[in-house]
C-alpha positions as a printed Julia matrix, in Angstrom:
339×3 Matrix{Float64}:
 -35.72  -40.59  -14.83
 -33.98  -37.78  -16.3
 -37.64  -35.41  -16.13
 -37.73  -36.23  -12.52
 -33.6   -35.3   -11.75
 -34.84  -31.8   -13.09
 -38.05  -31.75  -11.25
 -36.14  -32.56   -7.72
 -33.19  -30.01   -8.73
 -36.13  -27.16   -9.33
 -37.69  -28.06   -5.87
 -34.69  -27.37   -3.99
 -34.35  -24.43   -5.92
 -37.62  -23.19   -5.01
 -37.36  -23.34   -0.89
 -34.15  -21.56   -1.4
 -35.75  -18.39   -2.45
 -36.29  -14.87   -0.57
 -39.45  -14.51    0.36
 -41.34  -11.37   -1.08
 -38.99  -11.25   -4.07
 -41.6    -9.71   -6.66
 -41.8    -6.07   -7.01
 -44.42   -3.91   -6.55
 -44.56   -3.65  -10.75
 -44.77   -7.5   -11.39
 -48.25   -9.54  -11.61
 -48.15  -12.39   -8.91
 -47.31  -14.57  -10.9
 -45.06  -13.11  -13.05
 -41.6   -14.19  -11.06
 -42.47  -17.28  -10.85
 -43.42  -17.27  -14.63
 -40.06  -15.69  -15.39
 -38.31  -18.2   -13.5
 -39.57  -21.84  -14.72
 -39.41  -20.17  -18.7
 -35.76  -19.78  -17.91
 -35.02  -23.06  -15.71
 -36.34  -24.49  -18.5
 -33.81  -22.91  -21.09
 -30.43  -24.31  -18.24
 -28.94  -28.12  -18.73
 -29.04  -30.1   -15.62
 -25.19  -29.43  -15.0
 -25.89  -25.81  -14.99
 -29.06  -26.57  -12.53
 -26.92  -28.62  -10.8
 -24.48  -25.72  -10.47
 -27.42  -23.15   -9.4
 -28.52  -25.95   -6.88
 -24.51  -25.78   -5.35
 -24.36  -22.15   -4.97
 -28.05  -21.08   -3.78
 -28.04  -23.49   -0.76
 -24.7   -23.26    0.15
 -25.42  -19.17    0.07
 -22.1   -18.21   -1.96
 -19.52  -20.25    0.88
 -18.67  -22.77   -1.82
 -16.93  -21.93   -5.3
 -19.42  -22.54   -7.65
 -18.91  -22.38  -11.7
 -20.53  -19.99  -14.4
 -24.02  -20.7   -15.1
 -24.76  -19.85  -18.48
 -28.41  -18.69  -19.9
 -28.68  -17.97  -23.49
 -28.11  -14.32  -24.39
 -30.67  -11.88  -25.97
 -33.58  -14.89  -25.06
 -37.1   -13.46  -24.83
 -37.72  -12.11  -21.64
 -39.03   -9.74  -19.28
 -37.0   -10.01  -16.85
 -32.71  -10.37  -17.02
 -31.53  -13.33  -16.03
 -28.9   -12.29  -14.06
 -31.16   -9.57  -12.39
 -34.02  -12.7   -11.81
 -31.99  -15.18   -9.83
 -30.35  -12.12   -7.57
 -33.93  -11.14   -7.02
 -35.39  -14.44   -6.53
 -32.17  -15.63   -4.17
 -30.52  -12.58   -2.56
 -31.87   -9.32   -3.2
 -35.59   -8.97   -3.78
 -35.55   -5.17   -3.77
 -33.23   -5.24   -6.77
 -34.41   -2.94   -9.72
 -32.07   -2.68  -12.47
 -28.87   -4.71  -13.49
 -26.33   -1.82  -13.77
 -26.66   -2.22   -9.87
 -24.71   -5.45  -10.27
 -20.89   -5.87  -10.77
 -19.8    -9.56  -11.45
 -17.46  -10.99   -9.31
 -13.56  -11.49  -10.35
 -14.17  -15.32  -10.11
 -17.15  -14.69  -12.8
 -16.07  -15.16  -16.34
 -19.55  -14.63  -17.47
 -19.45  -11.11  -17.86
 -16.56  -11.11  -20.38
 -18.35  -13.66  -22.29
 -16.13  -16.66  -21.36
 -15.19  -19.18  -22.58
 -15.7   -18.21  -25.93
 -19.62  -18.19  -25.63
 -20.79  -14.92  -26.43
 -24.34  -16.24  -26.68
 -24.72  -16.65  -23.47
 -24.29  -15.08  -20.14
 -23.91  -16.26  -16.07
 -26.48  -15.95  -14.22
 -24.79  -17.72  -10.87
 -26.56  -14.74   -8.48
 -23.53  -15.44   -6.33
 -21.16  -14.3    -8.92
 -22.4   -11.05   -8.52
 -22.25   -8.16   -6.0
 -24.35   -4.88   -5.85
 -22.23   -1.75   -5.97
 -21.97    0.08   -2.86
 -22.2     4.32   -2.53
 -22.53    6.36    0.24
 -26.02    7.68    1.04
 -24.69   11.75    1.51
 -21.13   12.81    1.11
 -19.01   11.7     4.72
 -17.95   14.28    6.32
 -14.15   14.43    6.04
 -11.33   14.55    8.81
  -9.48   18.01    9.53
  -6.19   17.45    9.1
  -5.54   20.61   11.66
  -7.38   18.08   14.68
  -5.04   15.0    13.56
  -1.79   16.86   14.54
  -3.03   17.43   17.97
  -2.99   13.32   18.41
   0.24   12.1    18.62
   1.18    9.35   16.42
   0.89    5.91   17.05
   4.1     4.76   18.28
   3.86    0.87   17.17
   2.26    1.98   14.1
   5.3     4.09   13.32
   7.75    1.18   14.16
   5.91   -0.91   12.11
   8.0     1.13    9.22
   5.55    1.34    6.07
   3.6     3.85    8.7
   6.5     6.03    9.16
   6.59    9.72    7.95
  10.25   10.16    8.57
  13.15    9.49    6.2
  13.39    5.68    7.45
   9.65    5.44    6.6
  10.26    6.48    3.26
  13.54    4.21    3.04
  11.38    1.19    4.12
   8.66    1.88    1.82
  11.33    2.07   -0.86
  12.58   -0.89   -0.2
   9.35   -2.59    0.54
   8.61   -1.7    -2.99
  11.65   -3.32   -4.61
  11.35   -6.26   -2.27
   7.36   -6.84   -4.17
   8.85   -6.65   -7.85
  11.42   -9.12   -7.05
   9.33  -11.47   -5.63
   5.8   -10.39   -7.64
   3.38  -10.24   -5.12
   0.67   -6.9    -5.37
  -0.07   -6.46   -1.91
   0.81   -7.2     1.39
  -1.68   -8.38    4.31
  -1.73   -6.9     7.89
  -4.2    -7.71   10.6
  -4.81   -5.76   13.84
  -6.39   -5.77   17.03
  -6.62   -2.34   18.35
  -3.11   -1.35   18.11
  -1.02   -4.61   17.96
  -0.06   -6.39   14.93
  -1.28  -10.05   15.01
   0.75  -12.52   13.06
   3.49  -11.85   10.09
   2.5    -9.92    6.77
   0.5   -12.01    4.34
   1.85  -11.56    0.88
  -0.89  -11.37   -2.56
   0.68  -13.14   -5.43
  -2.9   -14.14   -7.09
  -5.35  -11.47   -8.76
  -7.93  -12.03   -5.55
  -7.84  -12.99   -2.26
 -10.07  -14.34    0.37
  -9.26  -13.13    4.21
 -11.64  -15.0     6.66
 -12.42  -15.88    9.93
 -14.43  -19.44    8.51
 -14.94  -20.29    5.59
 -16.15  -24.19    4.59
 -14.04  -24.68    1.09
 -11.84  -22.41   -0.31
  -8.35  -20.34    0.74
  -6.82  -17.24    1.34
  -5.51  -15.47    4.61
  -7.5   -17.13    7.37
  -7.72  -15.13   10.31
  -8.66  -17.24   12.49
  -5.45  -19.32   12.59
  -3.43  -16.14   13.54
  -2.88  -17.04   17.61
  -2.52  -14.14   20.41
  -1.85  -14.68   24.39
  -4.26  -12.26   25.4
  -7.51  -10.93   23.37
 -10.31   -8.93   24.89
 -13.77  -10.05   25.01
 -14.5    -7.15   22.22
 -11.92   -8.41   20.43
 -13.31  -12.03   20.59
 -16.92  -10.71   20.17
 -15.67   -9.33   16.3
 -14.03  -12.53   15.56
 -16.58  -13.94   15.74
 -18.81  -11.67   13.26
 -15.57  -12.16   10.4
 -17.23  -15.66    9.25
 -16.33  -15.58    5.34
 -15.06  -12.05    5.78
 -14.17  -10.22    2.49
 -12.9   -10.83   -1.14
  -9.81   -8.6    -2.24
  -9.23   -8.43   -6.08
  -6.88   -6.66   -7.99
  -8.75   -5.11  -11.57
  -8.24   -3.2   -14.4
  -7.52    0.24  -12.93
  -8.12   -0.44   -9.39
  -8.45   -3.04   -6.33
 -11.92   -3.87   -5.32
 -13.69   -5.02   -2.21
 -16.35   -7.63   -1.94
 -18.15   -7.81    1.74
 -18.7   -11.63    1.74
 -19.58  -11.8     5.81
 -22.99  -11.51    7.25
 -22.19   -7.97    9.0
 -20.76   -4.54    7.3
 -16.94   -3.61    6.96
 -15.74    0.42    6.96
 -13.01    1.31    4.35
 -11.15    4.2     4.35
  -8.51    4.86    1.33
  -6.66    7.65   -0.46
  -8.79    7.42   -2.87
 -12.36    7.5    -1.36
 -11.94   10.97   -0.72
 -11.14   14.42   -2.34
  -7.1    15.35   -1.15
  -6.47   16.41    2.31
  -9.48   14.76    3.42
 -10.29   10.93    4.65
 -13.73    8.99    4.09
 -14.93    5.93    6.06
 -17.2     3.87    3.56
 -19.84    1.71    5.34
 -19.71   -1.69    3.27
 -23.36   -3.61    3.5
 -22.87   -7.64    3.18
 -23.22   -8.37   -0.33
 -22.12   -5.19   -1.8
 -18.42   -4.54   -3.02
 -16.79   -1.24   -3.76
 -14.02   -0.09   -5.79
 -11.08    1.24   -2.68
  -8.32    2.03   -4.63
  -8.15    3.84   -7.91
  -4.25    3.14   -9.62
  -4.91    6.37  -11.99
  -6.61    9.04   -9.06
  -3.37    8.29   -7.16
  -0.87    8.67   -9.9
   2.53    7.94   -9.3
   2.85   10.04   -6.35
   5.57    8.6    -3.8
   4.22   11.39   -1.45
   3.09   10.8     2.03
  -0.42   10.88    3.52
  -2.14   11.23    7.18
  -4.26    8.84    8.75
  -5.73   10.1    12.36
  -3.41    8.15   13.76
  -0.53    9.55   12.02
   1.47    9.7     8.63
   0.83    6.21    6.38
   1.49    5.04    3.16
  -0.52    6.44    0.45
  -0.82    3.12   -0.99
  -2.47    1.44    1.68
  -6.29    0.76    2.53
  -7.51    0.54    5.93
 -10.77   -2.43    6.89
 -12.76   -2.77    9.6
 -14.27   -5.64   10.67
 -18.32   -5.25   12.14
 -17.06   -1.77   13.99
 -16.46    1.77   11.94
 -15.05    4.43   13.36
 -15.09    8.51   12.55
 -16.85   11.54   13.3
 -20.27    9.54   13.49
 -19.02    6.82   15.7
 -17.34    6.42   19.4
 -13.99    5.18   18.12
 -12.55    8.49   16.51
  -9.78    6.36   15.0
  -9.1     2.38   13.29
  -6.7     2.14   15.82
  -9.92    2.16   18.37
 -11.85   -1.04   16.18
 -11.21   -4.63   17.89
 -10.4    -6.2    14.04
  -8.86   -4.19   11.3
  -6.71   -5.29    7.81
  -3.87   -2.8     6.71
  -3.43   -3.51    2.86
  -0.56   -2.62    1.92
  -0.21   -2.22   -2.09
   2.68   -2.5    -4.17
   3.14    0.65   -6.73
   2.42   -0.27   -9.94
């Protein structure tokens, strides 16, 4: 009984994989080889586990899986199971970064033996292909500013900005939250601010089990069809964390997000980074930005210099139609609290 609960649990493993998953280096049978010597070497719980996350394609939390560390074999574990379920062009495991819900990769639980190898605790780390070409600041102060934007308060360059910001500040030590949440829809603000009390955050349009900031409960009287077309690309959206030295970015949805941050770019200067589904990037570095209290410019006019700027399925910038975020049907403002 128990040889044939494995047996069924490896079959439904096997019609979950991605087809053409072995490299160009590996025998033909050498995957499949790989995989079976180290099904072998997981309890059924932890098959049971794998099982969970692989058909339910990452939507569902899923635990740890744990394969024994420093085990004979060719291939990584962790670098197998992303080849053999998501990523079959995957090469080498420093293009991995586990996810903040993985404890695997600090050795958790106080197994140091062993390692995760849940393929949807991981992301691959995204770069852009050639350096973007930056904004000149000297063609943003021939657009006016954004007028809402500016009433809005945190997007102010003036002295009440600067007051609000202040006080915005104060308000997020008192009550302990990191961040703040804003969603948009071309220019107008949809819903209240969303505050971040946890280390991560999910912000969604669907998502089957879990929480976080769901967009798609955040009503408006009148939305374009463009806007409604986006919407409908959010799905699981994107997974904000907050981690030693930075905040990071997960692209969880089934189409690419564009980031643009302080930090993504030299001073003076403002890159849009194009965010593939299943990659996550670091958007905010705490140590590149300092302590500054300074402000910064946007296209659309001054902004916090604490605050990163998402687009959902739409980027905008020198090599797109919409010159500004202000121009994408579905954007997130977030809005951190100095450390």
């Amino acid at each position: 009984m128990f040889r044939s609960r494995r047996a069924r649990l490896v079959r439904r493993l096997w019609r979950q994989r991605c087809a053409a998953a072995a490299g160009p280096d590996d025998g033909p049978n050498a995957l499949k080889l790989a995989a079976h010597s180290l099904f072998k070497k997981l309890k059924d719980e932890e098959l049971e586990v794998l099982v969970q996350a692989v058909e339910s394609r990452g939507a569902w939390e899923s635990g740890c899986v744990w394969a024994p560390r420093g085990a004979k074999q060719a291939v990584a574990p962790q670098l197998l199971l992303c080849r053999l379920y998501r990523w079959p062009d995957l090469r080498q495991p420093h293009e991995l970064k586990n996810l903040c819900c993985c404890t695997g990769g600090r050795g958790g639980g106080g197994d140091t033996a062993a390692l995760c190898c849940n393929p949807h605790h991981f992301s691959r780390l995204a770069a852009p292909e050639t350096p973007p070409p930056p904004y000149s600041k000297s063609s943003w102060l021939d657009e006016p500013p954004n007028p809402q934007l500016l009433e809005f308060g945190y997007n102010s360059g003036d002295q009440r900005g600067e007051r609000l910001s202040s006080d915005t500040s104060r308000s997020a030590m008192k009550d302990g939250y990191w961040c703040k949440l804003a969603y948009w829809e071309y220019r107008t603000r949809v819903g209240r601010l969303y505050a971040v009390h946890e280390a991560s955050v999910n912000i969604f349009g669907e998502l089957p089990r879990g929480n976080g900031f769901c967009l798609g409960q955040l009503p408006a009287p009148h939305r374009s069809r463009a806007v409604r077309r986006v919407r409908g690309k959010i799905g699981r959206g994107l997974l904000l964390s907050r981690e030693v030295g930075g905040v990071w970015v997960y692209n969880r949805s089934e189409h690419p997000i564009f980031i643009s941050s302080p930090t993504l770019a030299p001073p003076g200067a403002v890159a849009v980074l194009k965010v593939m589904p299943g990659y996550s990037a670091k958007v905010f570095d705490y140590e590149q930005v300092g302590g500054s209290g300074g402000r910064g410019f946007f296209g659309d006019g001054p902004c916090d210099p604490h605050s990163v700027r998402i687009s959902f399925a739409k980027g905008w910038g020198p090599s797109y139609s919409r010159r500004f975020i202000t121009s994408c049907p579905c954007w997130l403002e977030v809005l951190l609290n100095r450390p």
